[in-house]
mmCIF file of the N, C-alpha and C atoms, coordinates in Angstrom:
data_MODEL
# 
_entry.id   MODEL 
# 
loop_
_atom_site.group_PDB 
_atom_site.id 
_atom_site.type_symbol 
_atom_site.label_atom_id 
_atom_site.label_alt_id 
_atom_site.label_comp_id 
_atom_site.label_asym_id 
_atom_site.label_entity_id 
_atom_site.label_seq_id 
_atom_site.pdbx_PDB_ins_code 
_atom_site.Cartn_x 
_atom_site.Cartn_y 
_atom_site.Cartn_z 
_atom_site.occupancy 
_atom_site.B_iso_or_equiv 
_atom_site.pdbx_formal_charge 
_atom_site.auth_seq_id 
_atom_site.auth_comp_id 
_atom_site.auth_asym_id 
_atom_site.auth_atom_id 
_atom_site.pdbx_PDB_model_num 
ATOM 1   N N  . UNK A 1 1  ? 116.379 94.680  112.784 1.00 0.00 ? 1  UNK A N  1 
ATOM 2   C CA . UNK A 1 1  ? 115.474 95.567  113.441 1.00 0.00 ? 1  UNK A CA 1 
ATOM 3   C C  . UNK A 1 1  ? 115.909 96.995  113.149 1.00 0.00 ? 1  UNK A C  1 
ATOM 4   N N  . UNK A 1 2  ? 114.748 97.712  112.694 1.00 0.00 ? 2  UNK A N  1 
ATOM 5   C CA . UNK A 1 2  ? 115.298 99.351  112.402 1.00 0.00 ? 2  UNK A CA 1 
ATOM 6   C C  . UNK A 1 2  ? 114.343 100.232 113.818 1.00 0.00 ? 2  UNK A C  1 
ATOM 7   N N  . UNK A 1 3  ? 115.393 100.826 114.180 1.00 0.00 ? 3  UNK A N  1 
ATOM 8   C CA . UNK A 1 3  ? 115.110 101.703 115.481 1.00 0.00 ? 3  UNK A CA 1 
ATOM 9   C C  . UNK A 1 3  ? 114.785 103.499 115.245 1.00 0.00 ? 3  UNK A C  1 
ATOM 10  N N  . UNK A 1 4  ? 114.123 104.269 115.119 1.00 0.00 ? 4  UNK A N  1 
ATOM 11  C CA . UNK A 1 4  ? 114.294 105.037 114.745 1.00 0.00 ? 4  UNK A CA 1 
ATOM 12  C C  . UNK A 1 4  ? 113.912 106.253 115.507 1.00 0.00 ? 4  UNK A C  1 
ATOM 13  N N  . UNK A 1 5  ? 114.688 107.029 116.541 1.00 0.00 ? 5  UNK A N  1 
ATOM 14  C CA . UNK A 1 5  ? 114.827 107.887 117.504 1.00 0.00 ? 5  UNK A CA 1 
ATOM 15  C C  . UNK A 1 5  ? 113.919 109.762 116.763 1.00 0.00 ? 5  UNK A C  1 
ATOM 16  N N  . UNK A 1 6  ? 112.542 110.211 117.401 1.00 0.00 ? 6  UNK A N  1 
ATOM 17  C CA . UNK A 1 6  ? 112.407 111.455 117.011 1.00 0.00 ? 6  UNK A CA 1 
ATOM 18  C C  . UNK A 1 6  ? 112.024 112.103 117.647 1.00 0.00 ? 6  UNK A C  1 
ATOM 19  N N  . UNK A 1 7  ? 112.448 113.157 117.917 1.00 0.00 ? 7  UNK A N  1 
ATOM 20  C CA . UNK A 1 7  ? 112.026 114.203 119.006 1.00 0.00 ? 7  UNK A CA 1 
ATOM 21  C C  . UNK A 1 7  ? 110.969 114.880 118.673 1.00 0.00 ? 7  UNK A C  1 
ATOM 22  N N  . UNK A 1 8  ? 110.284 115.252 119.432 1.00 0.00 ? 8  UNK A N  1 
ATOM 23  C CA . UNK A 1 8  ? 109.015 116.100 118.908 1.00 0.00 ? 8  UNK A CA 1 
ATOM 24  C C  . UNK A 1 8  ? 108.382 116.429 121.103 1.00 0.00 ? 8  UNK A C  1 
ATOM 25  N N  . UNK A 1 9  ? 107.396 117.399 120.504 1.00 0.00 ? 9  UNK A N  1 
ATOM 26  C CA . UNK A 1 9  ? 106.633 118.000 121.169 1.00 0.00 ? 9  UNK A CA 1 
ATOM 27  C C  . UNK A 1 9  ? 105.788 116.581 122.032 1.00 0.00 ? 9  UNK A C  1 
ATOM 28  N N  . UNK A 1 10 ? 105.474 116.895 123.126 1.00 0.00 ? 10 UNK A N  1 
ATOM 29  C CA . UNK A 1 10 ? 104.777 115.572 123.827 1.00 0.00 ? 10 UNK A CA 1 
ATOM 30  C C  . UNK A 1 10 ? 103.109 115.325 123.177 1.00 0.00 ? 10 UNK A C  1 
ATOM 31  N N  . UNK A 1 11 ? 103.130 114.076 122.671 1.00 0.00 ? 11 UNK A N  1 
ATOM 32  C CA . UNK A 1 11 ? 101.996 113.743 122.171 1.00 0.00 ? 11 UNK A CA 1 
ATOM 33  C C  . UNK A 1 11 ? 100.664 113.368 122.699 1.00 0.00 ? 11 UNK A C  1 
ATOM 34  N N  . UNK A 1 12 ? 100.858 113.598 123.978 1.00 0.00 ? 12 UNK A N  1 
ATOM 35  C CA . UNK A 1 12 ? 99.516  113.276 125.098 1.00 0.00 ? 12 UNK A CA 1 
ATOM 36  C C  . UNK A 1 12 ? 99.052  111.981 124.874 1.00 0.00 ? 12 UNK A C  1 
ATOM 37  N N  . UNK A 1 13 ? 98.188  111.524 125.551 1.00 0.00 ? 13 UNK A N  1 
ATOM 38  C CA . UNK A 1 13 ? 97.606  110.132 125.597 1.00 0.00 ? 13 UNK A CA 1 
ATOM 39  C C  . UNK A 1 13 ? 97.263  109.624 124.080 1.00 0.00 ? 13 UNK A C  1 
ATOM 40  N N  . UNK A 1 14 ? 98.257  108.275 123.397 1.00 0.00 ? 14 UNK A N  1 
ATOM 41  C CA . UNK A 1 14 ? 98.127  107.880 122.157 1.00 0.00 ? 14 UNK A CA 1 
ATOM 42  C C  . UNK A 1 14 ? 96.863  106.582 122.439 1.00 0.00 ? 14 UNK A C  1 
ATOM 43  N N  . UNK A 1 15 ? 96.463  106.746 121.299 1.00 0.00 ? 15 UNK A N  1 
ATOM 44  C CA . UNK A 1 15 ? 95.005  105.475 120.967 1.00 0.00 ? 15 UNK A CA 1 
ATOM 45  C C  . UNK A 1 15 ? 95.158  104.999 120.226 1.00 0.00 ? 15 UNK A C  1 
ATOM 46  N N  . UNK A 1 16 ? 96.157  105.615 119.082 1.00 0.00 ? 16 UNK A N  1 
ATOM 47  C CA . UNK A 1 16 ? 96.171  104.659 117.313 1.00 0.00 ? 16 UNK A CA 1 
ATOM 48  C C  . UNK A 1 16 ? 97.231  105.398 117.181 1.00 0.00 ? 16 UNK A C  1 
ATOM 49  N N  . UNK A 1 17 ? 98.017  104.546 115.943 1.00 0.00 ? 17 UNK A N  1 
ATOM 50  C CA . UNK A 1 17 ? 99.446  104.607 115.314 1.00 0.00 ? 17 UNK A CA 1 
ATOM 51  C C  . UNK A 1 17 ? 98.720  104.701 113.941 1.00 0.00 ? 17 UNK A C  1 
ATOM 52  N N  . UNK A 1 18 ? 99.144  105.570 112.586 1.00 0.00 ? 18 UNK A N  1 
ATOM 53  C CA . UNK A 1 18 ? 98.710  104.669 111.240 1.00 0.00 ? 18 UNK A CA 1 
ATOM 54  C C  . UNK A 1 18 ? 100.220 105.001 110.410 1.00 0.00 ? 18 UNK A C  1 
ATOM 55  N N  . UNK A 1 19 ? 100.421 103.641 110.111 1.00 0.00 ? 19 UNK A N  1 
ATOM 56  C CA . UNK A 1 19 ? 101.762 103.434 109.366 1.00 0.00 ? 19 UNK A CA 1 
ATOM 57  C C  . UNK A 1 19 ? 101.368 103.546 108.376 1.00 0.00 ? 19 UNK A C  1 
ATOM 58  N N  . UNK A 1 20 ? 101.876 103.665 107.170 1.00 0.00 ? 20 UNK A N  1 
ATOM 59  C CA . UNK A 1 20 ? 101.462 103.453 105.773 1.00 0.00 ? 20 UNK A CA 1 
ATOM 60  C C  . UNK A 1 20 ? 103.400 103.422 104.823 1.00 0.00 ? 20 UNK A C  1 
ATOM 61  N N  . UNK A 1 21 ? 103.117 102.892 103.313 1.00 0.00 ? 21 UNK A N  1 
ATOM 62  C CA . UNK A 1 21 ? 104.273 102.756 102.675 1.00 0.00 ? 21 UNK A CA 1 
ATOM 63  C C  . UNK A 1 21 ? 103.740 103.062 100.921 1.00 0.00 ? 21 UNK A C  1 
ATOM 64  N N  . UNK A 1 22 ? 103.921 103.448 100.429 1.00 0.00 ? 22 UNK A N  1 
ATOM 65  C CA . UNK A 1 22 ? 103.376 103.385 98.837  1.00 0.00 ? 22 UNK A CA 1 
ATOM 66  C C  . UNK A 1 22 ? 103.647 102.501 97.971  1.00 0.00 ? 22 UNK A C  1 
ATOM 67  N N  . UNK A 1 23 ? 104.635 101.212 98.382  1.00 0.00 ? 23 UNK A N  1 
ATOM 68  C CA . UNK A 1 23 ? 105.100 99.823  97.834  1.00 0.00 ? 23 UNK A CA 1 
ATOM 69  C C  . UNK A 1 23 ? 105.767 100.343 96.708  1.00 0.00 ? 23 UNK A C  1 
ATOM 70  N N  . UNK A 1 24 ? 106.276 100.840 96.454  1.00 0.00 ? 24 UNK A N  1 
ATOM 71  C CA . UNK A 1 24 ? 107.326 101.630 95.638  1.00 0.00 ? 24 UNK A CA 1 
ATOM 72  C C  . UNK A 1 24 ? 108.426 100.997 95.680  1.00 0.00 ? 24 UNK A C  1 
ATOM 73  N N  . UNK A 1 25 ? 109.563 100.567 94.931  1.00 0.00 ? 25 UNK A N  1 
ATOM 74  C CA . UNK A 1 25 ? 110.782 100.370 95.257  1.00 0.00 ? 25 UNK A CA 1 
ATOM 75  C C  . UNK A 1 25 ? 111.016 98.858  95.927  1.00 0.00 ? 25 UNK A C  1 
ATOM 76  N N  . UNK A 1 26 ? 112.313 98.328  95.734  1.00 0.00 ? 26 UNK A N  1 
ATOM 77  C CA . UNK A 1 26 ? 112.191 96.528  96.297  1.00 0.00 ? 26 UNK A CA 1 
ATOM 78  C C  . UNK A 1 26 ? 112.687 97.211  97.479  1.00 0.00 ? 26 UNK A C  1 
ATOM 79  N N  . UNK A 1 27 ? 112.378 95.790  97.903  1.00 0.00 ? 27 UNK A N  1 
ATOM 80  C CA . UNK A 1 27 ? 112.052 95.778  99.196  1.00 0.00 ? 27 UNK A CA 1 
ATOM 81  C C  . UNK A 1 27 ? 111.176 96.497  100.176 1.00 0.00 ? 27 UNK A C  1 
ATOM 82  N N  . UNK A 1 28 ? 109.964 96.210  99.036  1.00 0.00 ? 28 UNK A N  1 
ATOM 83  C CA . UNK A 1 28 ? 108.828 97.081  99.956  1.00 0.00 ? 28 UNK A CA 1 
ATOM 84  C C  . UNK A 1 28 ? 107.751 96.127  100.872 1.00 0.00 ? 28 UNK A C  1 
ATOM 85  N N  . UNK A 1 29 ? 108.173 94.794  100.965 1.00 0.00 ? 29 UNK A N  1 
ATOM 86  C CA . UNK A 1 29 ? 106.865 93.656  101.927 1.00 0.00 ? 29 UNK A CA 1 
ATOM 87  C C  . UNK A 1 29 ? 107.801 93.755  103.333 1.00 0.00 ? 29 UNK A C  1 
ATOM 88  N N  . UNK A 1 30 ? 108.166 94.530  104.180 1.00 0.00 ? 30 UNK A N  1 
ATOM 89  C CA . UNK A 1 30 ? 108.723 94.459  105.461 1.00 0.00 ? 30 UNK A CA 1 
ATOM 90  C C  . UNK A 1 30 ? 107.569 94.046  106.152 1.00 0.00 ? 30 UNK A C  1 
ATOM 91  N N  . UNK A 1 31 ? 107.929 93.424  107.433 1.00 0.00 ? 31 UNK A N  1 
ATOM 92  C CA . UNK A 1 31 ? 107.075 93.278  108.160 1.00 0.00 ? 31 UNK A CA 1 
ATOM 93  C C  . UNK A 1 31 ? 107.224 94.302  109.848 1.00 0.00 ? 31 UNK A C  1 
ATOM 94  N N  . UNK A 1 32 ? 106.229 94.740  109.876 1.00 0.00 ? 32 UNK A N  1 
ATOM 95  C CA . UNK A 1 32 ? 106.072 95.552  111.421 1.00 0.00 ? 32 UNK A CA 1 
ATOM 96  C C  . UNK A 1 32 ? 105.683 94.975  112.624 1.00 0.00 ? 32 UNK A C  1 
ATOM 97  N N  . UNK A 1 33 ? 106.638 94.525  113.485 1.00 0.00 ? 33 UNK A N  1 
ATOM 98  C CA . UNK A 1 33 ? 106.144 93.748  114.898 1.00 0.00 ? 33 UNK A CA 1 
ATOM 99  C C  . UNK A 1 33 ? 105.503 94.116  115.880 1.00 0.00 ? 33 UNK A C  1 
ATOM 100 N N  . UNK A 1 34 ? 106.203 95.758  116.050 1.00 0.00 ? 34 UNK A N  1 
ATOM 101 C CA . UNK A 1 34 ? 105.328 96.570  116.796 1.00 0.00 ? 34 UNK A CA 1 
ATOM 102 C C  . UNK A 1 34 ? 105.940 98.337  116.763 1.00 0.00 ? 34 UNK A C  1 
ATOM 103 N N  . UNK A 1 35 ? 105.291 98.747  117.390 1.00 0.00 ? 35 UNK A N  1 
ATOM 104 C CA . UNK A 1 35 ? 105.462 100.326 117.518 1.00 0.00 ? 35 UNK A CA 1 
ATOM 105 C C  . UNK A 1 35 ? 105.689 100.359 119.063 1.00 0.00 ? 35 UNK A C  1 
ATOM 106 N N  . UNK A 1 36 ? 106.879 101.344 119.061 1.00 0.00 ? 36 UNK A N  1 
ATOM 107 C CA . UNK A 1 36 ? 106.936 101.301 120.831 1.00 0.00 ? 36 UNK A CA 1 
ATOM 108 C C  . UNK A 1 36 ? 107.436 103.125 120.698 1.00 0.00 ? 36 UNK A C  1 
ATOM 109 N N  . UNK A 1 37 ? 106.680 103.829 121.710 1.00 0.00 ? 37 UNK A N  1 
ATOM 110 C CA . UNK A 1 37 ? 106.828 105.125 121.666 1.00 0.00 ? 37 UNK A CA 1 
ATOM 111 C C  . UNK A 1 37 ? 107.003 105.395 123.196 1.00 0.00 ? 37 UNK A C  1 
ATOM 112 N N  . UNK A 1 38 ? 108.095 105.768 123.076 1.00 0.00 ? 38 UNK A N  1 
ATOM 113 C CA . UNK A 1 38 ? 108.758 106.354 124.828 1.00 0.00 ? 38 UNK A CA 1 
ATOM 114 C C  . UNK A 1 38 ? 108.630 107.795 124.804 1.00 0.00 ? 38 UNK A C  1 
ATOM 115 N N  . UNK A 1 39 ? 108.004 108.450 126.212 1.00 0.00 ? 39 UNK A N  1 
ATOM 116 C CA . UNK A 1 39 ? 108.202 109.531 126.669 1.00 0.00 ? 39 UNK A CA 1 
ATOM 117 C C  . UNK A 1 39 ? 109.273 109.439 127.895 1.00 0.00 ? 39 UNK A C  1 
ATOM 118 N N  . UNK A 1 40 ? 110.646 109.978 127.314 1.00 0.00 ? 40 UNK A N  1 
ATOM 119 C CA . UNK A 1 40 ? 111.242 110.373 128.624 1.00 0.00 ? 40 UNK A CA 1 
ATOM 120 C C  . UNK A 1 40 ? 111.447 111.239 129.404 1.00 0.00 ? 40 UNK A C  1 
ATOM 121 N N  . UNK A 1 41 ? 110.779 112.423 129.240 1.00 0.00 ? 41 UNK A N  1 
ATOM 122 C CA . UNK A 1 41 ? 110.822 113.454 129.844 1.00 0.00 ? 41 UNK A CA 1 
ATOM 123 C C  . UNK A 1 41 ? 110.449 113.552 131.326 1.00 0.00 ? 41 UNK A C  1 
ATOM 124 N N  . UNK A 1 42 ? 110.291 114.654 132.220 1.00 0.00 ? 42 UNK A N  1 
ATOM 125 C CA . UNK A 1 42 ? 109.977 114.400 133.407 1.00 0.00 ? 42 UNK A CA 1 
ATOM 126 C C  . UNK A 1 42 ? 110.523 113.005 134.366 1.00 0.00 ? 42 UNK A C  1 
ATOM 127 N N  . UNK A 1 43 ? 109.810 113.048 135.608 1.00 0.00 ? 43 UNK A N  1 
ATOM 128 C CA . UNK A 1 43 ? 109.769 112.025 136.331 1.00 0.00 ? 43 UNK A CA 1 
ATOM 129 C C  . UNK A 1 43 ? 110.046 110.632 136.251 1.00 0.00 ? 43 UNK A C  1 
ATOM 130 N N  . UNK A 1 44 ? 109.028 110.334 135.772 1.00 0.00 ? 44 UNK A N  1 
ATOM 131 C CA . UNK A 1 44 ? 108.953 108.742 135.134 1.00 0.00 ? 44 UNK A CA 1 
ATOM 132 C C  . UNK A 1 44 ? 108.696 108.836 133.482 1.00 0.00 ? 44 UNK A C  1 
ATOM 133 N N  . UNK A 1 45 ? 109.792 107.925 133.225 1.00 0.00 ? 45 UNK A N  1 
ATOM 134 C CA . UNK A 1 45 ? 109.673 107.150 131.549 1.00 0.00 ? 45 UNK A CA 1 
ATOM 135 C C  . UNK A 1 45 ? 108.206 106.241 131.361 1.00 0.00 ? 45 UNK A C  1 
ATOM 136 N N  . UNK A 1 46 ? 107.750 107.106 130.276 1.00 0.00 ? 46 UNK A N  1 
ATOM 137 C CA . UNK A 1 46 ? 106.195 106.099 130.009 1.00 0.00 ? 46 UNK A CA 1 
ATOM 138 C C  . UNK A 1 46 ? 106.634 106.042 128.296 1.00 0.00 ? 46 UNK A C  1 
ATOM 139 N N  . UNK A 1 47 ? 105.859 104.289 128.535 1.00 0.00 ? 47 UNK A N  1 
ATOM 140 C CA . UNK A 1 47 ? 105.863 103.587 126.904 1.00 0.00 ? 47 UNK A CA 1 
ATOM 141 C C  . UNK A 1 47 ? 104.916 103.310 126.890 1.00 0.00 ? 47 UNK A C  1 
ATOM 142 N N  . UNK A 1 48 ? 104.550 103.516 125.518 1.00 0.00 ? 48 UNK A N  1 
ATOM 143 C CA . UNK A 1 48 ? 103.185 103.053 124.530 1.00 0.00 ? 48 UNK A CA 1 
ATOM 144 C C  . UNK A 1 48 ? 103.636 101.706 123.262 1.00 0.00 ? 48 UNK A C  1 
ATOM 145 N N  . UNK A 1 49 ? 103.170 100.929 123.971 1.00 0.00 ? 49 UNK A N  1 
ATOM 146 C CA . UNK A 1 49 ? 103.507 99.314  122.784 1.00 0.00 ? 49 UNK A CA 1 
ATOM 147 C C  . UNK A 1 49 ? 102.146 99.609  121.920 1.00 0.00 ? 49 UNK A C  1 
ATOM 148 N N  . UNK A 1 50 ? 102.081 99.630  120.279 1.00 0.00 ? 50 UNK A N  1 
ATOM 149 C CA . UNK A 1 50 ? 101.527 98.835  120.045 1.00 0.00 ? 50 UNK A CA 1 
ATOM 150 C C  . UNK A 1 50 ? 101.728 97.787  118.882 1.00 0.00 ? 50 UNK A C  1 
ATOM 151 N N  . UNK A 1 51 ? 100.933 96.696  118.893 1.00 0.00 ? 51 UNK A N  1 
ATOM 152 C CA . UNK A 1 51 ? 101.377 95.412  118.538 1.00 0.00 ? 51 UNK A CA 1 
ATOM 153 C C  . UNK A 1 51 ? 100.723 95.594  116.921 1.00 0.00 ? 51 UNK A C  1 
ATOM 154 N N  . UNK A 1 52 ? 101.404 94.983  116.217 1.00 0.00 ? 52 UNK A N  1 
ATOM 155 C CA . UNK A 1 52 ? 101.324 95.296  114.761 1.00 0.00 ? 52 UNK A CA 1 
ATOM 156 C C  . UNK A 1 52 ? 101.178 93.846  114.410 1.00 0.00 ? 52 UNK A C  1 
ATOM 157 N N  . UNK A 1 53 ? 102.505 92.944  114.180 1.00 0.00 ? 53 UNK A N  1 
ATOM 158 C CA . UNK A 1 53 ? 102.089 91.707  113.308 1.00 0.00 ? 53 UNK A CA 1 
ATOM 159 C C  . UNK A 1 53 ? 101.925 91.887  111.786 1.00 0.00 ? 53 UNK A C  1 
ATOM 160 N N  . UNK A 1 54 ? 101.901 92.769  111.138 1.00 0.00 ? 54 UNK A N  1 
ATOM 161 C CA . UNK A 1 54 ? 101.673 92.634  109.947 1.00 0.00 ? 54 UNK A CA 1 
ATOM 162 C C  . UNK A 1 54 ? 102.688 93.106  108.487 1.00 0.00 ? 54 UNK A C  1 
ATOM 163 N N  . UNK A 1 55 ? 102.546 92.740  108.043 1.00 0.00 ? 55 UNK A N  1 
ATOM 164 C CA . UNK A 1 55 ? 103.625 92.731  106.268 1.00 0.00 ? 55 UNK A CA 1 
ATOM 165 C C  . UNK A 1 55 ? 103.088 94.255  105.596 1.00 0.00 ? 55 UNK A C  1 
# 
């Protein structure tokens, strides 16, 4: 599993993720299980799952 931590500016209410890869290079058929995006700032910690499934 690759985890990958980025800070940025708060992204307000998410609706869509778009991943993309240019299949370049081996080992380019990974598969994506899901996208999980945490806001921890403030009050309460809010997560956004979304579910991928795909190569």
């Amino acid at each position: 599993m690759d985890i990958f931590c980025i800070k940025a500016v708060s992204l307000g209410d998410l609706e869509k993720v778009l991943i993309s890869h240019d299949g370049a290079g081996p080992g380019n058929g990974w598969f994506l299980d899901k996208i999980v995006i945490k806001h921890t700032e403030g009050k309460e910690a809010q997560e956004v799952v979304f579910p991928c499934n795909r190569y």
